[in-house]
C-alpha positions as CSV (number, residue, x, y, z in Angstrom):
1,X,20.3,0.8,-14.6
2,X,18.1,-2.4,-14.6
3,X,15.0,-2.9,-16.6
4,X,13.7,-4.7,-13.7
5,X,10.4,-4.5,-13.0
6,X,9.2,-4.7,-9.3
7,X,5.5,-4.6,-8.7
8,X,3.9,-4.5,-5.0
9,X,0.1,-4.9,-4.9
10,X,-2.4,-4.3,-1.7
11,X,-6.2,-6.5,-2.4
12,X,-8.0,-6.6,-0.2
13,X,-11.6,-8.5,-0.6
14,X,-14.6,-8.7,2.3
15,X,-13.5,-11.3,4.9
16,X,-16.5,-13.8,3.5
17,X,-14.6,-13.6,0.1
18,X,-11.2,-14.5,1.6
19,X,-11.8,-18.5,0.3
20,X,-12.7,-17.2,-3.5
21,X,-9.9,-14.5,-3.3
22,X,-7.2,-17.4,-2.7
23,X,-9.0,-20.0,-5.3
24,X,-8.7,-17.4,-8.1
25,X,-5.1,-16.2,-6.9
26,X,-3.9,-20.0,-7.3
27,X,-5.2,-20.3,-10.7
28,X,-2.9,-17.3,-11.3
29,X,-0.1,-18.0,-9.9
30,X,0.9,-21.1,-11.1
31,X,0.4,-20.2,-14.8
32,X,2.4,-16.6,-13.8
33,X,5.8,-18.1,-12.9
34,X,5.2,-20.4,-16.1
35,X,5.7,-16.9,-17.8
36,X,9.3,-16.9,-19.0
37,X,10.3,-13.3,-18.0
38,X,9.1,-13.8,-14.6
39,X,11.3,-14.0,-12.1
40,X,9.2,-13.5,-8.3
41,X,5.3,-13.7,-8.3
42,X,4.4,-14.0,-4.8
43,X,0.5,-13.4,-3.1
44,X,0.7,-13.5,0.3
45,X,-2.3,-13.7,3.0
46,X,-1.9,-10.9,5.6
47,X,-2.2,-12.7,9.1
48,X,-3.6,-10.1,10.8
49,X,-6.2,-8.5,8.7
50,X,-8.8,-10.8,7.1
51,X,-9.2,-10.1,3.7
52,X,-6.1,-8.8,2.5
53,X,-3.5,-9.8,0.3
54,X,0.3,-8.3,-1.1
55,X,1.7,-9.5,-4.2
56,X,5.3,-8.9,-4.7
57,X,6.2,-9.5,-8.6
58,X,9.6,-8.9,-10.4
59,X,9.1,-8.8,-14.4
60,X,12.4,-8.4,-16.6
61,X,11.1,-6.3,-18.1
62,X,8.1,-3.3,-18.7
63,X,7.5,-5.2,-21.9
64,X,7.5,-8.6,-20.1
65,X,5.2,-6.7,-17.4
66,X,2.6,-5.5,-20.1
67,X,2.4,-8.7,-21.8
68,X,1.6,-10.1,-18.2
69,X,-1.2,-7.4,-17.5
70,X,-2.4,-8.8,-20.7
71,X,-2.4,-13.1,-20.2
72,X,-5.7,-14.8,-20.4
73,X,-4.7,-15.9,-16.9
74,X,-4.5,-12.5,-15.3
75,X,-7.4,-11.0,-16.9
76,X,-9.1,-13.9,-15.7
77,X,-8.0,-13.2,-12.0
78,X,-8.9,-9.4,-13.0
79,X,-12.6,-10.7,-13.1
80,X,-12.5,-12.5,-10.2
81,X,-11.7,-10.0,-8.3
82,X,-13.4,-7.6,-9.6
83,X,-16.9,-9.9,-9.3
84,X,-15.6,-10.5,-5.5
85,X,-15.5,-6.0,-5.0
86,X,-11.8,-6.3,-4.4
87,X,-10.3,-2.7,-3.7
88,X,-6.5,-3.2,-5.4
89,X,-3.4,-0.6,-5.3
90,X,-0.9,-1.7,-7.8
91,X,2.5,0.6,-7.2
92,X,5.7,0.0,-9.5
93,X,8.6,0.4,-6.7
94,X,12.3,0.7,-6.9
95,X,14.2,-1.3,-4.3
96,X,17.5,0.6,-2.4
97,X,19.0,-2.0,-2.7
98,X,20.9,-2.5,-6.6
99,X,21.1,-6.5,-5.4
100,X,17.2,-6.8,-5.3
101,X,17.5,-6.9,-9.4
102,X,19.4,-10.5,-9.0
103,X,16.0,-12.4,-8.1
């Protein structure tokens, strides 16, 4: 069995804190898939409901994961979102399908 690490997070922020949410997800983002055991780090915009975001993040690792949790760049976004009142729901998940651990 895989080591893979598949992360799926729900943020939402207040719809006036949409524009901060995104500035502070960019910042975080591009230094994320700089990280070398990262292999998906995706935040995407929900279309429907103002406000909230899904990140969908594949580490190789838990070790690689921690060390993420633990970057000056996602602490900072930690802050951010934290300032902005974000409600956040992290959840490790296992994909049914074996192939999702080739990303």
């Amino acid at each position: 069995m895989s080591q893979t690490v598949h992360i799926t997070a729900v943020i939402t922020v207040a719809a006036d804190h949409v524009a901060a949410a995104e500035y502070a997800f960019a910042a975080c983002i591009v230094s994320s898939r700089k990280e070398e055991a990262c292999r998906q780090y995706v935040i995407s915009r929900d279309t429907e409901k103002a406000g909230r975001f899904v990140a969908t993040e594949v580490w190789t690792s838990e070790a690689a994961f921690a060390a993420h949790l633990a970057s000056p760049h996602f602490k900072a976004l930690g802050e951010a979102l934290g300032k902005l009142g974000a409600e956040i729901d992290i959840m490790k998940v296992q994909p049914l399908d074996e192939a999702a651990d080739a990303v």
